[in-house]
VEXKE-494005 format. One line per 3 residues: number of its first residue (from 1); for each residue x, y negated, z negated of C-alpha. Coordinates in steps of 0.25 Angstrom, whole numbers, m for minus. Layout:
<rs>
NUM> X Y Z ~ ...
</rs>
This chain:
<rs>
1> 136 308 m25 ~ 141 295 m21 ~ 147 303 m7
4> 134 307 m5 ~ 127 293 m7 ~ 137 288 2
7> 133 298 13 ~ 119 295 11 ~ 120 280 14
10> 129 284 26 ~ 118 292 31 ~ 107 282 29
13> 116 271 36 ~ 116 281 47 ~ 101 285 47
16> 97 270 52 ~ 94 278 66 ~ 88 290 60
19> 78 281 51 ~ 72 271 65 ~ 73 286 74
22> 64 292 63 ~ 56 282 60 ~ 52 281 75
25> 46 295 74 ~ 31 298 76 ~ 26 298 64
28> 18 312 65 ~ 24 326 70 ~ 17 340 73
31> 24 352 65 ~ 18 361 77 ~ 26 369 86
34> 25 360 100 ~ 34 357 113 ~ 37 344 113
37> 32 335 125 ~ 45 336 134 ~ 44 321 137
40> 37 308 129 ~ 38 292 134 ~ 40 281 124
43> 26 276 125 ~ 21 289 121 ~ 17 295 136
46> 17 311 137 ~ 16 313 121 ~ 5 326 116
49> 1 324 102 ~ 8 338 97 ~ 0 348 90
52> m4 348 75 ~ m1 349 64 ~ 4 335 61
55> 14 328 50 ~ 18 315 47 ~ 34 316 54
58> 43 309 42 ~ 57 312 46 ~ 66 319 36
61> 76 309 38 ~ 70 298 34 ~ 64 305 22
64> 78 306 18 ~ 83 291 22 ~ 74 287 15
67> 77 295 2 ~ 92 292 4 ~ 90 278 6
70> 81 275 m7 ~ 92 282 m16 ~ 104 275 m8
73> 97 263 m11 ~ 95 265 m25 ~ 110 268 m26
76> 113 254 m20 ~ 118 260 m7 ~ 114 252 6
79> 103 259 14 ~ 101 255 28 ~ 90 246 33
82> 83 257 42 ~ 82 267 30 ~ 80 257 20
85> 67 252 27 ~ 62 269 26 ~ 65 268 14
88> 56 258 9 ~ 45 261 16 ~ 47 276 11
91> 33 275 4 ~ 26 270 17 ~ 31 282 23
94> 27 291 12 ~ 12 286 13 ~ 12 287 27
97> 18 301 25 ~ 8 305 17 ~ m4 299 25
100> 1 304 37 ~ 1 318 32 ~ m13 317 25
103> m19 313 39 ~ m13 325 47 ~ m15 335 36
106> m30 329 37 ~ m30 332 51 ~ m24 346 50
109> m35 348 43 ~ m46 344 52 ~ m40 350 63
112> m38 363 56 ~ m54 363 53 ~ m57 364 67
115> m61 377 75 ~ m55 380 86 ~ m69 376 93
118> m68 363 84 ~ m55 359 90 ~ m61 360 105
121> m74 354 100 ~ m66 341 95 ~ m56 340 104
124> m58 325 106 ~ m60 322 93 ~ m45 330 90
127> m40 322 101 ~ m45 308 96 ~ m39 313 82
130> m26 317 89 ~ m23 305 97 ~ m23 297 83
133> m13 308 78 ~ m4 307 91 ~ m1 292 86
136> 7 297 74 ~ 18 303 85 ~ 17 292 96
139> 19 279 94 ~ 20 280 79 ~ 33 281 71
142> 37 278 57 ~ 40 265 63 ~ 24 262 66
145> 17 251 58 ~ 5 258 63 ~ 6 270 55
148> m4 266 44 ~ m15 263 54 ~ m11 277 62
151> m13 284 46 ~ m27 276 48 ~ m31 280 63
154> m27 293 58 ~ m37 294 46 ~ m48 287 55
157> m45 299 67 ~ m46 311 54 ~ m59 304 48
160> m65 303 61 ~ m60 318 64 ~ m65 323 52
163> m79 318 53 ~ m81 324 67 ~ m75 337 62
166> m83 338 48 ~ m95 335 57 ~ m93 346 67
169> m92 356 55 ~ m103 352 49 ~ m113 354 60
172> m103 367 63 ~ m106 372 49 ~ m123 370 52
175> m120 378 65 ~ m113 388 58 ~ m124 390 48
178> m134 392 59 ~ m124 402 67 ~ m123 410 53
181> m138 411 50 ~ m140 417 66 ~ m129 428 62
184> m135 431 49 ~ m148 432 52 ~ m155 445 52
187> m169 446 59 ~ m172 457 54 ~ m170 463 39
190> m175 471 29 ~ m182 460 20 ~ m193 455 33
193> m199 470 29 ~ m200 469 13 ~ m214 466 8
196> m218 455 m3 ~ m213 465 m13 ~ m199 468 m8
199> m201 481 0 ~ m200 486 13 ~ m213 494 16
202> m215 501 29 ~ m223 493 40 ~ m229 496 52
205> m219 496 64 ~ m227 485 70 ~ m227 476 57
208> m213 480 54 ~ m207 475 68 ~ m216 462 66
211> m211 459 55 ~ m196 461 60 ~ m200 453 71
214> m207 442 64 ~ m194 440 55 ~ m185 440 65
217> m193 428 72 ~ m192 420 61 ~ m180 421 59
220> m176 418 72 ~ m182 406 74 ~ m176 402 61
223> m163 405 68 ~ m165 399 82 ~ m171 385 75
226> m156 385 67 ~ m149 389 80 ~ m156 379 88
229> m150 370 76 ~ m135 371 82 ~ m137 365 96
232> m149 355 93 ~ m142 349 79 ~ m128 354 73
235> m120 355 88 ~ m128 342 93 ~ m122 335 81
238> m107 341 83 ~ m108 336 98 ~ m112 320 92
241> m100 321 82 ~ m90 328 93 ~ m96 321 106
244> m103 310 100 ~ m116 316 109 ~ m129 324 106
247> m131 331 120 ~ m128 346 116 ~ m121 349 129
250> m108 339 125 ~ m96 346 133 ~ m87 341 121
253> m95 354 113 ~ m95 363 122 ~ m85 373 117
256> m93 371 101 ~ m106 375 109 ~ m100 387 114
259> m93 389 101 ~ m105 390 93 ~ m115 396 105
262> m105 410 103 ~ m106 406 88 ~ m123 408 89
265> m122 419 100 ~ m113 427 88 ~ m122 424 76
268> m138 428 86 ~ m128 441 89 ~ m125 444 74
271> m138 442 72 ~ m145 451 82 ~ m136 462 78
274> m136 462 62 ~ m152 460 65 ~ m152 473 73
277> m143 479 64 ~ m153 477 52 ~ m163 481 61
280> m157 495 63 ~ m152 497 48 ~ m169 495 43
283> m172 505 55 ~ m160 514 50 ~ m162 514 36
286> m167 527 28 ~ m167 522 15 ~ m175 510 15
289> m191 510 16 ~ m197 512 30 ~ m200 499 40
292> m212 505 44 ~ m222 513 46 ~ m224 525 55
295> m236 535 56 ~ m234 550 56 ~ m246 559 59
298> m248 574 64 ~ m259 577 76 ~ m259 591 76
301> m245 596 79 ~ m240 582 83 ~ m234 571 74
304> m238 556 77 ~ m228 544 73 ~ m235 532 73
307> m232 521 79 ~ m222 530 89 ~ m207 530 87
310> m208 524 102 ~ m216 513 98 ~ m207 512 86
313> m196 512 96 ~ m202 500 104 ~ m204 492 92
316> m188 493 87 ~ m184 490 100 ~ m194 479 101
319> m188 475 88 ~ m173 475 93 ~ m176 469 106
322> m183 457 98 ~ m168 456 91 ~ m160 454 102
325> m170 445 107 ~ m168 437 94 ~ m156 431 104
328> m167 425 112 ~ m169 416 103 ~ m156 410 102
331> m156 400 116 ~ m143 399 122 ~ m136 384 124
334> m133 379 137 ~ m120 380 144 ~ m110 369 135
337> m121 365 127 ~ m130 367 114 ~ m143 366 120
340> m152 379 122 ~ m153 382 137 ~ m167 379 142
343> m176 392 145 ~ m173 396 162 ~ m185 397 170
346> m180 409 178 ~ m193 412 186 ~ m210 410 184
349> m212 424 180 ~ m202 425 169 ~ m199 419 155
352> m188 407 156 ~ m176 413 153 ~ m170 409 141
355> m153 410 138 ~ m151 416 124 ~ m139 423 118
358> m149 436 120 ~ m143 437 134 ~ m129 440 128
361> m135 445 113 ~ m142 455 120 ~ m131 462 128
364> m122 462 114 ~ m116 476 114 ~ m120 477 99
367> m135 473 102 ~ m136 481 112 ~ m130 494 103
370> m138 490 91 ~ m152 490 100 ~ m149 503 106
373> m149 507 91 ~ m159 501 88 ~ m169 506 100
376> m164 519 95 ~ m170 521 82 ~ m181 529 83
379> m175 540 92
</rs>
């Protein structure tokens, strides 16, 4: 034991070196695969902040000088100046340590929140929060009276980070909502037919596909109002928090517009097609009550059907059409923007043209298979 002792305090006489070379270490390290920048100047020049995730970089070796040194020291053997000095500040170290590592776990954390679309949409903000992080590599080392206030700025970045973050996800979830009401909505179902007492009785074909048609206007513009909700209001307050601006064309959202444009254009295309879908399964089923009413009589040898299977066709191909058209209402944003484009004046003699996600709804390959179906129905 007493050899071993020995060999200890030899080693610690010789780590004086080792102690000031690992003390001047950066104080932070990335665990992440990475090339090392071939070439960096004492002042700091040519250094890239490495990629995440981060840790607190403690060498090894003064872990251990500084657990040899306080049981030499308690044995009476002399420790050298350089590794007492760790040694005594081994709790200072610890807190540090520990604080450090609470920090970066915190901002693993919010950086782990962050969608792909997220990451782009604060990419200053990430940046900002980044170039506080870059000072725990360069100029700070376990030799830096500044670490404290470092722990501090880093806190201050992660709160300020946080709140912009927590903020963007609450106006994504309110956008989110909206997007999931549009998908889920069926414009037409069996309940608009029911009468006060529950049941379905059959109509005339005139007063069935008004009423189809009168539900499914209401709740459209139920719909387009909570639509018109993402641009005016929820993406307005994103670009105030993100861009500290309320213009709705900020290029720093451009990206999170788009995002959420093909988000919408998903959720009117679901809609279309599980509406059409139900539209065709009341048209198709045998073993519920009839939708309405049809006239048979004989004049002489020859059988009327009233109203016409040809008028009934025009009427459910009236009914489809109207649908698709339900995309009408949905009034596309300008180019880079969340403002709905202004209706085009194309010429005098006709409507002002009006960009929609019908022109691209429309030409869906599923629409367009489940209209022909549709339009088929009575042959």
């Amino acid at each position: 034991i007493h050899e071993r002792l020995v060999g200890s305090e030899m080693c610690i006489r010789d780590s004086t070196t080792t102690v000031l070379e690992k003390l001047r270490l950066p104080v932070l390290c990335s665990i992440a695969a990475y090339t090392l920048p071939t070439k960096i100047a004492k002042d700091g020049t040519g250094f890239v902040l490495p990629p995440p995730p981060y840790r607190v970089s403690f060498s090894h070796e003064l872990k251990m000088i500084i657990k040899e040194s306080r049981y030499l020291d308690k044995l009476g053997y002399r420790v050298p100046e350089a590794a007492l000095n760790v040694t005594l500040q081994e709790k200072k170290y610890h807190d540090i340590i520990q604080s450090l590592n609470e920090k970066l776990h915190d901002y693993d954390r919010l950086i782990n929140a962050l969608s792909i679309v997220e990451k782009k949409l604060l990419t200053n903000q990430i940046e900002e929060l980044n170039a506080t992080i870059k000072g725990g590599f360069y100029p700070l080392n376990w030799t830096s009276q500044r670490i404290p206030s470092y722990i501090e700025d880093l806190n201050l970045a992660l709160e300020r980070f946080g709140s912009v973050i927590s903020q963007v996800h609450k106006n994504a979830d309110m956008i989110n909502e909206v997007v999931a009401k549009i998908s889920n909505t069926l414009l037409i179902n069996g309940g608009d037919l029911k009468q006060a007492d529950g049941t379905i009785q059959p109509m005339d074909v005139g007063d069935f596909f008004e009423t189809v048609e009168k539900r499914r206007n209401e709740r459209l513009d139920a719909l387009v109002h909570d639509y018109e909700t993402i641009g005016e209001s929820f993406l307005m307050k994103v670009e105030e928090v993100v861009a500290k601006t309320a213009t709705g064309y900020s290029p720093v959202l451009g990206v999170y517009y788009h995002y959420w444009e093909k988000c919408i254009y998903n959720a009117v295309t679901k809609m279309i097609i599980r509406s059409m879908a139900t539209f065709m399964g009341l048209l198709q089923c045998k073993e519920g009550p009839p939708l309405f009413k049809v006239l048979v009589s004989l004049n002489g040898k020859e059988m009327l059907v009233t109203p016409s299977l040809t008028e009934v066709d025009k009427l459910i191909t009236k009914g489809v059409r109207s649908m698709v058209e339900s995309a009408r209402h949905f009034v596309r944003w300008m180019h880079g923007t969340c403002l709905c484009t202004d209706p085009q004046i194309i010429s005098e003699d006709e409507d002002p043209y009006v960009f929609s996600f019908f022109q691209d709804i429309s030409q869906n390959p599923q629409v367009v298979k489940l209209a022909l179906s549709l339009t088929s129905q009575t042959n």
